[in-house]
C-alpha positions as CSV (number, residue, x, y, z in Angstrom):
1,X,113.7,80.8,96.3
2,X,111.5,83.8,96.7
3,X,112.4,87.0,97.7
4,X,110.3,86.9,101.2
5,X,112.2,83.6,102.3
6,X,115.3,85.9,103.2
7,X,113.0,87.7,105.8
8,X,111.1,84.3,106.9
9,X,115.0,82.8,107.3
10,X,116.1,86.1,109.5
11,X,112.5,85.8,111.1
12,X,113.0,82.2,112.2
13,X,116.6,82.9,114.6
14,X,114.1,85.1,116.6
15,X,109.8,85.7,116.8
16,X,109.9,88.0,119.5
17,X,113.2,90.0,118.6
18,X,112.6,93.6,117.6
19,X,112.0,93.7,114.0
20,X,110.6,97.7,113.1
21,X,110.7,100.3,115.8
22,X,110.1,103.9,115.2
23,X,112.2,106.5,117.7
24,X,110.9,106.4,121.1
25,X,108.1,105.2,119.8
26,X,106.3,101.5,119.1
27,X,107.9,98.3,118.4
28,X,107.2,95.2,116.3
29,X,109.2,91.8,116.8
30,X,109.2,90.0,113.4
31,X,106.5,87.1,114.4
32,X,104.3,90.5,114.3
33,X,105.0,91.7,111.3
34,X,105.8,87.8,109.1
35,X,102.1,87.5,110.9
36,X,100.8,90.8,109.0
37,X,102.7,90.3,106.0
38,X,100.4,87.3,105.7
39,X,97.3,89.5,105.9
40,X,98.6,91.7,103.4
41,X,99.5,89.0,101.0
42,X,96.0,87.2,101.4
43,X,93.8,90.8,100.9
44,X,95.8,91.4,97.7
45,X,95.0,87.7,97.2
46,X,91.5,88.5,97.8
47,X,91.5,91.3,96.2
48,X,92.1,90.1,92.8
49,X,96.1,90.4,92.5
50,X,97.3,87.8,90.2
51,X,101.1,86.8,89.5
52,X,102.7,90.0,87.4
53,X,100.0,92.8,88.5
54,X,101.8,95.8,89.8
55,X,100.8,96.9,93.3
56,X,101.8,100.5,93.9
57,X,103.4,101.9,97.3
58,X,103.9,105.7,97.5
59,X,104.5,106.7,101.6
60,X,107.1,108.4,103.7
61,X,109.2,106.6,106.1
62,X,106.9,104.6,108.4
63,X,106.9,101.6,110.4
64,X,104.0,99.7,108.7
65,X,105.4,100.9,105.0
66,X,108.0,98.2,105.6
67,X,105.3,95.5,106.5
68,X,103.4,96.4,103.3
69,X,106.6,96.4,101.3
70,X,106.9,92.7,102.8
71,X,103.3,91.9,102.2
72,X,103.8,93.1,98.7
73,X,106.7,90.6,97.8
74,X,104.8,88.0,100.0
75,X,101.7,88.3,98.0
76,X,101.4,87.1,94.0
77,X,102.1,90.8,92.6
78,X,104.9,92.6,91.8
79,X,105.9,95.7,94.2
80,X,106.4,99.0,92.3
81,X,107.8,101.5,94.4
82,X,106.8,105.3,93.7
83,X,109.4,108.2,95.0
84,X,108.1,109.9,97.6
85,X,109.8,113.3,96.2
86,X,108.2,113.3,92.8
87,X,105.5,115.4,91.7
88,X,102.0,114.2,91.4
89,X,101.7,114.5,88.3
90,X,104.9,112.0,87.7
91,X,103.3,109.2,90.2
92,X,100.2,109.5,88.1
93,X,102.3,108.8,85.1
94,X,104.6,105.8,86.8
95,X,101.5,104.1,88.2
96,X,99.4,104.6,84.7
97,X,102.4,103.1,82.9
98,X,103.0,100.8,85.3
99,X,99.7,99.5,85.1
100,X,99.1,99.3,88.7
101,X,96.1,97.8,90.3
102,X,96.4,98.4,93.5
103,X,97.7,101.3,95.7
104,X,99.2,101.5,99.4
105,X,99.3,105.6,100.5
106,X,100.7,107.5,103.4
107,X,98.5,110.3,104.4
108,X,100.5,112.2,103.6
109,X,100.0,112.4,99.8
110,X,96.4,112.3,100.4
111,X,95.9,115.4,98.5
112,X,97.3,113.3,95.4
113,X,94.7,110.8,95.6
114,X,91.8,111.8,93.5
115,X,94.8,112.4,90.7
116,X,95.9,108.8,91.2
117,X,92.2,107.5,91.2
118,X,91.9,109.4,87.7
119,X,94.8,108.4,85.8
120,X,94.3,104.7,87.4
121,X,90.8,103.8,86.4
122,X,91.5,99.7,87.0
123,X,92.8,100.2,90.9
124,X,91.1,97.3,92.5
125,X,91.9,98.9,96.2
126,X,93.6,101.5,97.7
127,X,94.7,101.6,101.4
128,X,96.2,103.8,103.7
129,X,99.6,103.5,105.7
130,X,99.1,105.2,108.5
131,X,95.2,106.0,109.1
132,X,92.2,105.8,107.5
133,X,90.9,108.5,104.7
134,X,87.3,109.0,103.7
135,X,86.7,105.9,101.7
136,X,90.1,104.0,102.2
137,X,90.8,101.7,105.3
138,X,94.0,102.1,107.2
139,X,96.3,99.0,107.0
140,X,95.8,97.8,110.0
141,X,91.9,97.7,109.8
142,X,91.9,96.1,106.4
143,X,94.5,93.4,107.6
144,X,92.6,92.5,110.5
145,X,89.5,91.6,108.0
146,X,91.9,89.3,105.6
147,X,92.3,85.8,106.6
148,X,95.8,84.4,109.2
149,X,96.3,82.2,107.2
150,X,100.1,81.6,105.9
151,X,100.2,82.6,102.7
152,X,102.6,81.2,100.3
153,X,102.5,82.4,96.3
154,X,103.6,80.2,93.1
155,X,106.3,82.6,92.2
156,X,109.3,81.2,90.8
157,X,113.3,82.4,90.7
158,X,112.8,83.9,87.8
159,X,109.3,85.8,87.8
160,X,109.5,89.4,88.6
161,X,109.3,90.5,92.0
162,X,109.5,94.5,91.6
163,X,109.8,97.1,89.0
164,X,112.2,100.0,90.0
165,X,112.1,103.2,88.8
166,X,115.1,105.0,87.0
167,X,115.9,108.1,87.5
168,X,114.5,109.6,84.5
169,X,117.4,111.9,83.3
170,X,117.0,111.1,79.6
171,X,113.4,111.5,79.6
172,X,110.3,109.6,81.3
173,X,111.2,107.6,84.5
174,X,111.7,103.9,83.1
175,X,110.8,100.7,84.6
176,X,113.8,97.7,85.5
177,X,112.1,94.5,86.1
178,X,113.5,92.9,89.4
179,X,113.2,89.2,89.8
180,X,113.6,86.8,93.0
181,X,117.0,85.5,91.5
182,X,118.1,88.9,91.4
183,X,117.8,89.5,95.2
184,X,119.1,86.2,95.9
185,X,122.4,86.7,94.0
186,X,122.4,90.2,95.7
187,X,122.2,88.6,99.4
188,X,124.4,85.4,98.3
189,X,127.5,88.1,97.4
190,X,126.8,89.9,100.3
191,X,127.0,87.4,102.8
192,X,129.8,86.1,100.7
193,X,131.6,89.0,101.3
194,X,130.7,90.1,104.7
195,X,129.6,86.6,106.3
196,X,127.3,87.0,109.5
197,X,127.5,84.5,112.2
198,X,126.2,86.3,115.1
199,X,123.9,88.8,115.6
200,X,125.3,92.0,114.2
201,X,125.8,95.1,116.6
202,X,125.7,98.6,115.0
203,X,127.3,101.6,116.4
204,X,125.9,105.5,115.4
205,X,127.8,108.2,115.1
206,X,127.5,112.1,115.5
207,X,129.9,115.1,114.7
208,X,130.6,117.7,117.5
209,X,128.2,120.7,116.9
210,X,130.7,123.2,119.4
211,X,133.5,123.0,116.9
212,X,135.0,121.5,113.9
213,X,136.1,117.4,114.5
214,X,136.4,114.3,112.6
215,X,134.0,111.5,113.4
216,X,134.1,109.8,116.6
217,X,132.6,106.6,118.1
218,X,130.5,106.9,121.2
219,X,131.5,106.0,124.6
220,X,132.0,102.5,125.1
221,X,128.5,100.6,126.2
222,X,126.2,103.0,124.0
223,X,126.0,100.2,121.1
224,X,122.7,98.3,121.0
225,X,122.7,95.2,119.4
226,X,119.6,94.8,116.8
């Protein structure tokens, strides 16, 4: 089993149920994104990403850094995750140790770029989350141009899927290798533990801002099932 079968199995209860959504904002159901995460895998394919190359992700929260996380795990590299809260000059150091070889950037950390470019000489691509930057392609764009194709990598249980950071409190940040096996022991306890056999409904919660009280549910009918 590979990592990206848990999302194709969750993807195939429901194409056209709401996958991402951003606040008031725009929805994906999951045939879009499985559809994208295809793209993605094939232009890292295309690219030159071979089983155990490192392909770098450094963004805020947004709706396609989900997708690309997907793609990533879809494709034949191996995700590693930078911390949106370090400093520059630390994600220049995790993604020159890491020897990544390709990079996916929010806008955001734009200014960071030509930093990462330097200390990353081998960076086959680079491409942008959210919009396009002078010289890199927005996600989107450079999806459209890779093939539809289903994509499906040679990766076995046992080959590494992700390299996660540590938290770097007795000294440089370190690297744990992640493999497929791992996630799928993760999810098998989990559903072990809390079994699902019907779409799940989750309920939010606020605390009263006009004075001090516990916790409270909302009134009944505000859930949403997702």
């Amino acid at each position: 089993m590979q990592l990206i079968d848990l999302f194709d199995r969750g993807a195939g209860y429901g194409l056209d149920a709401p996958c991402l959504l951003e606040p008031g904002g725009r929805v994906l159901s999951y045939g879009e994104v499985q559809a994208l995460t295809h793209r993605i895998a094939r232009g890292l394919h295309a690219a030159g990403i071979t089983p155990a190359m490192q392909v770098g992700l450094l963004s805020a929260n947004h709706l396609l850094t989900f997708a690309a996380v997907l793609g990533i795990v879809r494709s034949p590299g191996v995700w590693l995750p930078v911390n949106a809260r370090n400093a520059a000059e630390e994600n220049a150091n995790i993604l020159s140790r890491g020897h990544c070889r390709f990079l996916f950037i929010h806008s955001a950390f734009a200014e960071q770029l030509p930093l990462l470019r330097q200390s990353v000489p081998d960076l086959l691509g680079v491409v942008c989350i959210d919009r396009a930057l002078p010289g890199v392609p927005s996600l989107e764009e450079w999806a459209a141009e890779q093939d539809a194709t289903p994509f499906r990598s040679e990766a076995q249980a046992a080959d590494v899927v992700a390299i996660r950071g540590t938290g770097g409190t007795t000294g440089l940040p370190k690297g744990v290798m992640v493999t497929h096996r791992t996630y799928a022991a993760m999810f098998a306890n989990w559903y072990a533990a809390m079994p699902v056999d019907t779409p799940p409904v989750h309920w939010w919660w606020r605390r009263c801002r006009t004075r001090p009280a516990p916790w409270r549910s909302p009134p009944a009918g505000s859930a949403a099932p997702t």
